[in-house]
N, C-alpha and C positions, 0 to 999 in steps of 0.2 A: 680483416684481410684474408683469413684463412679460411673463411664461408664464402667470397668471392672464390676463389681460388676453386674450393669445390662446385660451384656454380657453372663456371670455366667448364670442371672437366663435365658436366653435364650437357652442355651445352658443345663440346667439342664431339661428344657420344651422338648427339641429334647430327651433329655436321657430317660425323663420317656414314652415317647410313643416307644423309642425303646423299655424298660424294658418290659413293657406290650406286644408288639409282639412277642419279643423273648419268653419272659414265654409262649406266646399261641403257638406258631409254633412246642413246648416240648409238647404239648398236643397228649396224642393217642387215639381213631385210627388217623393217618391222616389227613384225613376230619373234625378232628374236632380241629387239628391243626389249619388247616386252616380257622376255621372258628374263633376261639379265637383269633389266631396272625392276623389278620386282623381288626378282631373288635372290640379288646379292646382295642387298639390304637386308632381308629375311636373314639367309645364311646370315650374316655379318649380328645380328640380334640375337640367335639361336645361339651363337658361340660366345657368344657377350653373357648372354642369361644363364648357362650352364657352366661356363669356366670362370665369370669374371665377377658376377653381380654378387654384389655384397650377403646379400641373404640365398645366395643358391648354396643349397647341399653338396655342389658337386665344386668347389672352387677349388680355385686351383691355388696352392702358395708359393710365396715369389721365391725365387725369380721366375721360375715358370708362369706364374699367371701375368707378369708385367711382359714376360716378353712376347706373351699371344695378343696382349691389347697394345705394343709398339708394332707388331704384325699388322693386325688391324688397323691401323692408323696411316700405316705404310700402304695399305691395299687403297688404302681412303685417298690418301695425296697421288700414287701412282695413276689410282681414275681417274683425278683431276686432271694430270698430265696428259694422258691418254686420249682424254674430252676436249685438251688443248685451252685447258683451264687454267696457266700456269702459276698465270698472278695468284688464284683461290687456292692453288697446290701448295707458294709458298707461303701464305699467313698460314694456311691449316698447319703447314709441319712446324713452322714456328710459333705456333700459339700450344699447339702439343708438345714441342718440346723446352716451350716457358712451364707448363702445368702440371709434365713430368718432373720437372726437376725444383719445385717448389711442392709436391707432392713425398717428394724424399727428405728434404730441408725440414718439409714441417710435419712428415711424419702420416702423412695421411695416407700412404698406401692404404691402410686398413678400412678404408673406405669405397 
């Protein structure tokens, strides 16, 4: 259950950098779609891989590093909303905040 569980948050990590593209690519004009759906994903990866990822040198320890990836998560469901995606806003915050808090229970932060 608790390799599921890490699964979960891998797979919740793939959802919020879609959230955030999807909300940018609804941007208009255009180009500036493109310039959001692109890089808020990017940004949203960059900050993930330097503060959060397990094997980065530069991580950050909780609680500060748990409460930059609930930031991110939150930026993730607020796209949703935004895109007027509301249904996908609340699974995502409830499937994050099932995977948070069975990540504390079982100890996985360290993951």
């Amino acid at each position: 259950m608790k390799e599921l569980n890490l699964g979960l948050r891998f797979l919740l990590e793939l959802a919020l950098l879609f959230a955030l593209g999807y909300w940018g690519f609804q941007a208009q004009p255009p180009a500036i779609g493109w310039i959001l759906g692109l890089g808020a994903p990017l940004t949203a990866a960059v900050i993930w891989g330097i503060w959060i990822a397990p094997k980065s040198q530069r991580r950050l320890a909780d609680p500060l590093r748990q409460f930059v990836e609930i930031a991110l998560f939150a930026a993730a469901v607020l796209a949703l909303i935004a895109a007027q995606q509301v249904t996908a806003a609340v699974i995502l915050f409830a499937l994050v905040t099932l995977n948070q808090v069975l990540l504390l229970v079982w100890d996985q932060r360290a993951h």
